[in-house]
C-alpha positions, 0 to 999 in steps of 0.5 A, a space after each residue: 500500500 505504501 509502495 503504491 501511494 509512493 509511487 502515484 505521487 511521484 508520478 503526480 509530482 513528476 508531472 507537475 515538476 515537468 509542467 513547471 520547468 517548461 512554464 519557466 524556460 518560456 512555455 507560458 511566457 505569452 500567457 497574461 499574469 491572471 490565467 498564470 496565477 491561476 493554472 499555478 494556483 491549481 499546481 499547488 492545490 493539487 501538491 498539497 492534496 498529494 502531500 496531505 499539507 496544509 502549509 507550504 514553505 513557500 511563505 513570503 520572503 522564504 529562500 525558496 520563493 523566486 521570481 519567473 514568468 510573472 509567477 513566483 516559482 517554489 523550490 521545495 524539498 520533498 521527502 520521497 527523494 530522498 529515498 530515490 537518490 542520495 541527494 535531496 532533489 529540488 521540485 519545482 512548482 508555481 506558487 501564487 504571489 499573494 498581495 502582501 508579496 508583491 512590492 
């Protein structure tokens, strides 16, 4: 049971990782600020419902939180990789910039 939830979430978190990279490196470039935040909105919900997790680490003014095609990319640890290789991968994903973040 525990190897089949390991391995439907790295497949969830595999697609939302592809998603992301190919958002950053100019995918959704053309693509207006709102419908961005909203498809990154979506990204989020979806990771935090594979990962149980009501909080993120991607706060304001955390390390992890950067700036990329209008979005706000979050660079997150996740704990599965650690099991896949002896370093810690880094999973990308949007994160919704919030009105206190902005400047």
């Amino acid at each position: 049971m525990h190897v089949a939830k390991t391995v439907i979430a790295l497949w969830a978190l595999s697609s939302i990782a592809a998603e992301s990279v190919s958002a950053m490196h100019g995918s959704s470039v053309n693509k207006d600020s709102t419908q961005c935040l909203s498809e990154c909105a979506a990204a989020q919900r979806e990771f935090a419902n594979l990962r149980g997790a009501r909080l993120f680490l991607c706060s304001c003014g955390s390390p992890f939180l950067k700036k990329a095609d209008d979005c706000a990319a979050c660079l997150i640890y996740h704990d599965v990789w650690k099991y896949l290789t002896p370093w810690i991968a880094l999973i990308s994903y949007c994160n919704p910039r919030r009105d206190e973040c902005v400047v």
